[in-house]
N, C-alpha and C positions, 0 to 999 in steps of 0.2 A: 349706810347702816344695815344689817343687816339680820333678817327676820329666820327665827326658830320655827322651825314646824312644830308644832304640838303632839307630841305622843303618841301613839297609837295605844289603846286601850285596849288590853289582852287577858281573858282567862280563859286557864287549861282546867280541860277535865280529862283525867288519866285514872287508870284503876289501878297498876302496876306504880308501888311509891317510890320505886329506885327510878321511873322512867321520869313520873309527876315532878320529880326532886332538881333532875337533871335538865329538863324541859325549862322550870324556872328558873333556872339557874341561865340558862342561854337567854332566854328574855332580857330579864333582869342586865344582863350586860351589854345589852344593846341600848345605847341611848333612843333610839328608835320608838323603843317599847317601854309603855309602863304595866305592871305585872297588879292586875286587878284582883284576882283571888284563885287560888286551888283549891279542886273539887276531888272525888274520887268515885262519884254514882251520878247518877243521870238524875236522883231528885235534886242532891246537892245543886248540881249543875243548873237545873230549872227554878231552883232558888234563889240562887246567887245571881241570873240572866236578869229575872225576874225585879228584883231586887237594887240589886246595883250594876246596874246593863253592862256591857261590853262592849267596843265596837266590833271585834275581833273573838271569837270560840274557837280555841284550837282541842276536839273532842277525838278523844280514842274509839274508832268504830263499834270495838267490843267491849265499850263503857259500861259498866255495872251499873244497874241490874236490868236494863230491857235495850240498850246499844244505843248508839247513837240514831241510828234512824226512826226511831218509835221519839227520841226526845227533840229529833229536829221537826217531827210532825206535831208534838206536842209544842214548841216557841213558834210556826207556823200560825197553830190556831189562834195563839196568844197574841198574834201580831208583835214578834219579837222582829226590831231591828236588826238583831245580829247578824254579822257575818260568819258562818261558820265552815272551820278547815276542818276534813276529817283526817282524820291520821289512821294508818292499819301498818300491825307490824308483818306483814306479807304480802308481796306484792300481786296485785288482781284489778283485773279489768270491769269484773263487776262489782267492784264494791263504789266504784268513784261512777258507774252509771249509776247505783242504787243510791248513794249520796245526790249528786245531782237532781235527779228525780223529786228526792224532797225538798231540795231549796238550800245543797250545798252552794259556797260559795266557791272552793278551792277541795283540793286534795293533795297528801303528803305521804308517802312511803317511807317507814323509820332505814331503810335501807341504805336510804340517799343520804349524802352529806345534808349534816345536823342545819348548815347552813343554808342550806337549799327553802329549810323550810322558813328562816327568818324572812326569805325573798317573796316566799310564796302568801306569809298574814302578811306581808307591805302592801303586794299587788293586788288581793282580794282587799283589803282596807283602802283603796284609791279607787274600790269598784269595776276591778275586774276579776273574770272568773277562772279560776288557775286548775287546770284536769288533766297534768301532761301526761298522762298514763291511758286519757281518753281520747279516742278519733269520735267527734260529737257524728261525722257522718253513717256511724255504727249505731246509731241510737235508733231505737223503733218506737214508732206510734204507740203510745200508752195503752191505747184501742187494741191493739194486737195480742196484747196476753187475755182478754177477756174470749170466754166461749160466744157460740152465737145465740146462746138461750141469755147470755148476760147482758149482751149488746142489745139484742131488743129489747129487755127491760129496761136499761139505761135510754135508750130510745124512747120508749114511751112514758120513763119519768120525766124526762125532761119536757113533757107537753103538762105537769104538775099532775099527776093523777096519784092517788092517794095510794098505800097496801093495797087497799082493800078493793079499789079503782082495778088494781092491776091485776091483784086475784080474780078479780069477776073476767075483765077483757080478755086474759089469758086462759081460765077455766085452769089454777091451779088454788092450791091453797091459799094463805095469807101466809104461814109457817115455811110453805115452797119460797115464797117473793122474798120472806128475811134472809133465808139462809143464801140465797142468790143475789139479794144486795149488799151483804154483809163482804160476800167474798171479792164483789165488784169495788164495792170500796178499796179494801187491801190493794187489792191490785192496780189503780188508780193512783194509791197513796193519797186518799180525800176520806173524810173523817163522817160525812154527812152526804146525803142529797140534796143539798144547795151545793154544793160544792163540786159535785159528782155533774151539776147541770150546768152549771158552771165551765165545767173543763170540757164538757159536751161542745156547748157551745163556739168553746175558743176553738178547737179542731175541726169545727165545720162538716161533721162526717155528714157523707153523702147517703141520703135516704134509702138509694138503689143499693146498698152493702148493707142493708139491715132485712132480716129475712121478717115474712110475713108474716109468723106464726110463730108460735111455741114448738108447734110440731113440725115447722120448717126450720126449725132452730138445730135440729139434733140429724145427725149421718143418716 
């Protein structure tokens, strides 16, 4: 006797409706997949996620109106299950690091045979992570894009110390410490300072690469 696999659970968010059209249309013919809902904006998307989950996102990088990586940080914070593909209709290196980063699952190139990408929501829906366009041993320490004035604020938030904690210790403003955590966040791709200590933590940086000062922060 013998046993069906269950479906895999799929919704596209596409902004282009000839691409959206034709995207469903390849699902839809695969027994593989069942076709959960078409989107065409990142609230829609976050609605729909939301709502009636997916196991599988297959999202257009330049998804209407703020892209897929502002709306993968936003099902991030939501603790959304999803797995999500990003798809770009040009091929680049950094856009499947920038995906990854936020908690892609897979990456897809409209370039590639249309079928490639049915292989690619099977293998991210069995939980694994599909980035043929990435060499992951090209990836840099998250810590590496931040200056050395950001790292030691991230340094000493992580020991819980308040704005206002870190204005006084550093002798800047409170207005100095937002605009310099705000940018630390971005660059992170963490939305908060629990989060920001959080990822602190998981990298383990070594105390000796964090400079003493404010004023040993800068050339």
């Amino acid at each position: 006797m013998s046993v069906t696999n269950p479906e895999i659970e799929v919704t596209i968010a596409e902004g282009n409706t000839l691409m959206l059209s034709a995207l469903a249309e390849l699902i839809e013919k695969d027994q593989r997949f069942s076709l959960v809902s078409t989107v065409s904006s990142t609230d829609a998307c976050l609605q729909a996620t939301l709502s009636v989950p997916s196991l599988v996102l297959v999202v257009d990088w330049s998804l209407p109106t703020v892209g897929a990586e502002k709306l993968m940080q936003t099902l991030r914070d939501n603790a959304s299950e999803a797995k999500v593909v990003v798809c770009s209709h040009v091929s680049s290196k950094e856009i499947p690091k920038r995906a990854m980063a936020v908690g892609g699952a897979g990456y897809f190139c409209h370039s590639d045979p249309s079928s490639e990408l049915l292989e690619v929501i099977e293998s991210v829906a069995k939980g694994r992570m599909v980035f043929p366009y990435l060499d992951v041993r090209e990836l840099n320490d998250p810590l590496q894009s931040l200056t050395r004035t950001e790292r030691l604020l991230l340094h000493s938030l992580s020991t819980g110390r308040t704005n206002k904690e870190l204005a006084a210790e550093h002798s800047i403003t409170v207005n100095t410490v937002k605009f310099h955590l705000r940018n630390l966040y971005d660059k992170l791709g963490v939305s908060n300072r629990t989060q920001a200590i959080a990822l602190f933590y998981s990298l383990k940086i070594d105390d000796a690469a964090i400079p003493s000062s404010i004023s040993d922060a800068y050339p």
